[in-house]
MARMILO-740360 format. One line per 5 residues: number of its first residue (from 0); their letters; for each residue x, y, z negated of C-alpha. Coordinates in steps of 0.25 Angstrom, whole numbers, padded with zeros to 4 digits. Layout:
<pts>
NUM	a	X:Y:Z; ...
</pts>
This chain:
<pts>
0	xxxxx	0544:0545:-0368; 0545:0555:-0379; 0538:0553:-0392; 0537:0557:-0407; 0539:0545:-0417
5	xxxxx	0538:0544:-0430; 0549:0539:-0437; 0544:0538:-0451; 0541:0546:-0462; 0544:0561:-0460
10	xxxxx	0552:0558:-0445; 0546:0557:-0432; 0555:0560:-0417; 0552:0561:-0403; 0560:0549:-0396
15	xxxxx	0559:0544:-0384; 0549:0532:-0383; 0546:0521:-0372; 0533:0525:-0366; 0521:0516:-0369
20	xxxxx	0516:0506:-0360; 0504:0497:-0358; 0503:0488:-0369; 0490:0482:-0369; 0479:0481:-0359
25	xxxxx	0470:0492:-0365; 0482:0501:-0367; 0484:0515:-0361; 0496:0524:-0359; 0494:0538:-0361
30	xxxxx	0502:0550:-0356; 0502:0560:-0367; 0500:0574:-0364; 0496:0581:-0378; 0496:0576:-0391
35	xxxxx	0496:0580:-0405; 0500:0579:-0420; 0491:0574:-0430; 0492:0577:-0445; 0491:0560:-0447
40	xxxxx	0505:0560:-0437; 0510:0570:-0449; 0506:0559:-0459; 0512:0549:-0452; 0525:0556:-0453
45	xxxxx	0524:0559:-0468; 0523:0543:-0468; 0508:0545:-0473; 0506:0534:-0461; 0510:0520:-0464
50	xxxxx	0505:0515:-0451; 0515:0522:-0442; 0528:0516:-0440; 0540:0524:-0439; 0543:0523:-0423
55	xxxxx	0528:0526:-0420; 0525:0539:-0409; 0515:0548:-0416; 0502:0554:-0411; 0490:0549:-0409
60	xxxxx	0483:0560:-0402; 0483:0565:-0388; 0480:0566:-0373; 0486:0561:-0360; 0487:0555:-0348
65	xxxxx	0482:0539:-0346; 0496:0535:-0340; 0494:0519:-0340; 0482:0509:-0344; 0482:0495:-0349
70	xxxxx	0475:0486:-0340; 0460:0486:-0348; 0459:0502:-0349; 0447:0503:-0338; 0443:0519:-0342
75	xxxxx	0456:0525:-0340; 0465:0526:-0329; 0478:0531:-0328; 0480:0547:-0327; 0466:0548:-0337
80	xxxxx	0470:0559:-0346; 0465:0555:-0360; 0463:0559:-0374; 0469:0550:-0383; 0462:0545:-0397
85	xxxxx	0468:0544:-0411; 0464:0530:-0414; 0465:0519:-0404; 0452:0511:-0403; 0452:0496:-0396
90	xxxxx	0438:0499:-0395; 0432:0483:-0397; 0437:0480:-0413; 0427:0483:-0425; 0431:0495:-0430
95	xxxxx	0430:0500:-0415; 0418:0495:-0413; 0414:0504:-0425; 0421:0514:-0421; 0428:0515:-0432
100	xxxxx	0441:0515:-0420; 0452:0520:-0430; 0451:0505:-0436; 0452:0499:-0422; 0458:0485:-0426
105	xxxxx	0466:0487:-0415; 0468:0502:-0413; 0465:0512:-0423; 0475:0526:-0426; 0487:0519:-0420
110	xxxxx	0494:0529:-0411; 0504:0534:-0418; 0502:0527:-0429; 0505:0512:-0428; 0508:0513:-0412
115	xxxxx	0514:0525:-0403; 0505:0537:-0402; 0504:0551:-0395; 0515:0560:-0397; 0523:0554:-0384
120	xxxxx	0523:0555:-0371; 0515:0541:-0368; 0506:0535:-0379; 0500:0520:-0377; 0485:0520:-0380
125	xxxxx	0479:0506:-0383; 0464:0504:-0381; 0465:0514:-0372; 0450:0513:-0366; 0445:0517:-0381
130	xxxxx	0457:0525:-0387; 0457:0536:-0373; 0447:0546:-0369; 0447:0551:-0357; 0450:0567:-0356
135	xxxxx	0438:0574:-0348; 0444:0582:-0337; 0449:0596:-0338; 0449:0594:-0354; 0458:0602:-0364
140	xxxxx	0468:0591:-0368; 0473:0598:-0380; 0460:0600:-0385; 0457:0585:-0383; 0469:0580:-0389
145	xxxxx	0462:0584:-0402; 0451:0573:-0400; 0464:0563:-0401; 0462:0565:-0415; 0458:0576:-0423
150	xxxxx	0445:0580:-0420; 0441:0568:-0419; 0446:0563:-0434; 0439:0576:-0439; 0426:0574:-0434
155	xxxxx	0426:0558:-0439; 0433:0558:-0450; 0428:0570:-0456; 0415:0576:-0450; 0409:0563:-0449
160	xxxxx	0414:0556:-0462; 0411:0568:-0467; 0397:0568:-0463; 0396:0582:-0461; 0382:0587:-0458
165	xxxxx	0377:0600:-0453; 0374:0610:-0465; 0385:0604:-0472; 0397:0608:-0481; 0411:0602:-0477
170	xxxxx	0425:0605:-0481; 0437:0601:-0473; 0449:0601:-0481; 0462:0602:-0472; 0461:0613:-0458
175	xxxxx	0470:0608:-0451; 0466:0599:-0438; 0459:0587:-0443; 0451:0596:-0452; 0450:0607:-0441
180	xxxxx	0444:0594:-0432; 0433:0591:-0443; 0430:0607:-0443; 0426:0607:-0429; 0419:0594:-0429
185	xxxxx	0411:0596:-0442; 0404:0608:-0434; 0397:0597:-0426; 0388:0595:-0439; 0385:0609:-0443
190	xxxxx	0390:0609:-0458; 0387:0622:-0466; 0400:0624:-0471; 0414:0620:-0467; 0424:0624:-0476
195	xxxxx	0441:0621:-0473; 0450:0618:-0483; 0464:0622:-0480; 0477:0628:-0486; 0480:0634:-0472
200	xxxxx	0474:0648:-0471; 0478:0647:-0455; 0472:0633:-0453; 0458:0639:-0461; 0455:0650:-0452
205	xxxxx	0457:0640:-0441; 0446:0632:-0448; 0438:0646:-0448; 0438:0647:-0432; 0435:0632:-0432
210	xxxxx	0423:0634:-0440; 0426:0633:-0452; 0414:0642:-0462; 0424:0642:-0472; 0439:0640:-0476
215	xxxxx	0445:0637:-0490; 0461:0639:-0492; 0465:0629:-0502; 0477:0633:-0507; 0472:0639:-0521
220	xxxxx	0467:0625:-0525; 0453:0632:-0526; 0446:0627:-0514; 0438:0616:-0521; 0431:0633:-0527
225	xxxxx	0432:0638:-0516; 0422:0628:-0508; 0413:0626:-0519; 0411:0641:-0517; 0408:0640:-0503
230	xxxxx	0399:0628:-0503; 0390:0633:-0517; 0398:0623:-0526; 0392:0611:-0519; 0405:0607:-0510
235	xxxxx	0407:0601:-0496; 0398:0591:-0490; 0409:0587:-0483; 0424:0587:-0486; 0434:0583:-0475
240	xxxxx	0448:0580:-0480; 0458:0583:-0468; 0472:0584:-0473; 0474:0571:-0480; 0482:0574:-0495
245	xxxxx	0475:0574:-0509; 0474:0588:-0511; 0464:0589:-0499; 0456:0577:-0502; 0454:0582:-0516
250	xxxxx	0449:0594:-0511; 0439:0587:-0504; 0435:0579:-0516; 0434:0595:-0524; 0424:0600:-0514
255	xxxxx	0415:0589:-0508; 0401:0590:-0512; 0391:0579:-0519; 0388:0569:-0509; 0398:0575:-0499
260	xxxxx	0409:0567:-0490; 0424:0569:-0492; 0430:0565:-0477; 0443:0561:-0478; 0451:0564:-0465
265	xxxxx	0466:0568:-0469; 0477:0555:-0469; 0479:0555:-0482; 0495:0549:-0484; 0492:0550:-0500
270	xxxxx	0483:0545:-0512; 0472:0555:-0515; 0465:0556:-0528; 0449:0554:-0526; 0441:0559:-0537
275	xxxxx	0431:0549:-0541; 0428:0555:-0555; 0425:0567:-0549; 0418:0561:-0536; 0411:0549:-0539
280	xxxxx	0398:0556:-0543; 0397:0566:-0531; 0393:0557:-0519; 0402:0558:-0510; 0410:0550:-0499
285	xxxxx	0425:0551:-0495; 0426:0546:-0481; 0440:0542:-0473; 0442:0540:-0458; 0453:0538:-0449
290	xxxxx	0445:0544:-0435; 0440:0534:-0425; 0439:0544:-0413; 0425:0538:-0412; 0421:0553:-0411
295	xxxxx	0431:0557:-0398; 0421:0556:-0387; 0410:0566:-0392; 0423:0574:-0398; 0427:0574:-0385
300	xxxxx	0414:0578:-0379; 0413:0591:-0389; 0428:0594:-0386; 0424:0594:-0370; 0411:0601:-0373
305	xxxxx	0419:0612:-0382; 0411:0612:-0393; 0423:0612:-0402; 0437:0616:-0398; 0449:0606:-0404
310	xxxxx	0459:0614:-0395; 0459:0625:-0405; 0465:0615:-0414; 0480:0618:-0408; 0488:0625:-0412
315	xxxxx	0503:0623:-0404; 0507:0616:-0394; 0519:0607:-0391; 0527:0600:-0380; 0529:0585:-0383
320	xxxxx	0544:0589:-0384; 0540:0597:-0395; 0532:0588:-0403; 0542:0589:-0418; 0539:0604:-0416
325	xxxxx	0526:0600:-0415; 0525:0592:-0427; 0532:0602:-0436; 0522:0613:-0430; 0510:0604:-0434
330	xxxxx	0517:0598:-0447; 0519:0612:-0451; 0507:0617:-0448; 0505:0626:-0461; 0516:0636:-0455
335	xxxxx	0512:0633:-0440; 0497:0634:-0441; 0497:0620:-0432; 0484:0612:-0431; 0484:0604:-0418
340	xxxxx	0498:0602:-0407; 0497:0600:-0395; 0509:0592:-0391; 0509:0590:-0375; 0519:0582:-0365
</pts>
């Protein structure tokens, strides 16, 4: 089969693989037929990802076809069409049991990260019974390929670390998809005022149509003014960071408001300077998460139900064989206007 591998820092290829196979008992192997790149597979390239050996197939987002099932799979059954989660969950450990899946003693954000993910033709799923989730019939794929990972991450990691309530003011520093993802789902609580922070002017009237009230171009180095202004000089209730380099965090840190929440989302490959001397009087709380997909089934259910529409997240589309097109669209996506590919077999 076809696949793209990181090969480290900087280099990644399509080779030809061996297809997986049943390794384990509660393993499933999964036909891919649409995948995705994620802005954590870009960090991984810059080497921001210690975790992933070179030699490891990206991706770990998707949908396909249930092609073969270990032995103690009893919900699935060959020819199920699937979504595919992010993080692998064994389901029994402690942290499962918690919830907290993305520290599944056993599982966790593996694919394509410290085993052989989703940007191939075949991808071997472990724990399948509580990594899967079965496709409802006549469902739009594409848009449910956005479940794998990113809407989920911005509901969890920032609209609920952010503890975002209705008649509040939140900040979301960084429009592309993760903080797309937390603009759509921090609607579900009803905030006064949601204000996007982005040096793309494309990538903010896209926020606008998204629901953004309003939109702050950052590129002046005013934009810690420029919200003040908006929110009355109090600052945001709520401040997402979903890019994951210094210059965003400290924005978040410029425009949080007294007893407010800064929610970390972005993967952050660098040290970030936190300002205690500035901070430790104002009552706040940083959060940090890596999602736990805990969220998926009722994202799932508003997806079905339409009450929110992750399709208009894409932007292109690719055939598998042009997958390094693909990443130098979605890697350039300041020239491309890319938020979300759709890469299919």
């Amino acid at each position: 089969m076809k696949a793209l591998v990181y090969l480290g820092p900087g280099q990644k290829a399509v080779q030809e693989r061996v297809k997986p196979s049943i390794q384990f008992p509660t393993d499933a192997i999964v036909k891919i037929t649409k995948t995705t790149i994620c802005g954590t597979d870009l960090h991984i390239l810059k080497g921001d990802v210690a975790t992933c050996a070179p030699g490891t197939i990206l991706g770990h987002e998707g949908v396909g076809i249930i092609e073969e099932i270990g032995s103690s799979v009893g919900n699935f059954k060959i020819g199920d069409r699937v979504l595919i989660s992010c993080i692998t969950a064994c389901g029994k450990c402690g942290y499962c049991r918690r919830q907290m899946y993305s520290h599944c003693i056993n599982g966790g954000w593996i694919l394509g990260n410290t085993i052989d993910g989703t940007q191939a033709e075949y991808v071997r799923i472990p724990y399948a019974e509580t990594s899967l989730y079965p496709i409802p019939k006549g469902e739009d794929e594409e848009a449910l390929v956005m479940l794998s990972d990113i809407l989920p991450t911005g509901f969890e990691c920032g609209v609920l670390n952010g503890k975002i309530s209705p008649g509040s003011n939140v900040a979301i520093v960084g429009s592309g998809p993760i903080g797309l993802s937390a603009l759509l789902s921090a609607q579900f609580y009803s905030p006064a005022k949601i204000i996007m922070i982005d040096l793309d002017d494309n990538r903010l009237e896209m926020a606008k149509k998204f629901g953004a009230t309003h939109v702050i171009n950052s590129s002046d180095g005013k934009t810690a003014q420029k919200l003040m202004e908006i929110t009355n000089n109090i600052g945001v209730d709520t401040a997402i960071e979903a890019v994951g380099i210094g210059a965003t965090f400290q924005i978040c840190q410029d425009i949080i408001a007294p007893g407010g929440t800064i929610a970390n989302i972005g993967v952050h490959g660098k040290p970030v300077d936190l300002h205690l001397e500035t901070l430790w009087s104002k009552n706040i709380s940083i959060t940090t998460r890596l999602v736990d997909t805990s969220s998926t089934p009722m994202l799932l259910d508003v997806v079905v139900a339409k009450k929110i529409e992750p399709k208009n997240l894409i932007t292109h589309h690719f055939k598998f064989d042009e997958i390094l097109k693909a990443y130098e669209t979605f890697g350039n996506a300041a020239k491309t206007n890319a938020l979300k590919v759709i890469i299919s077999n």
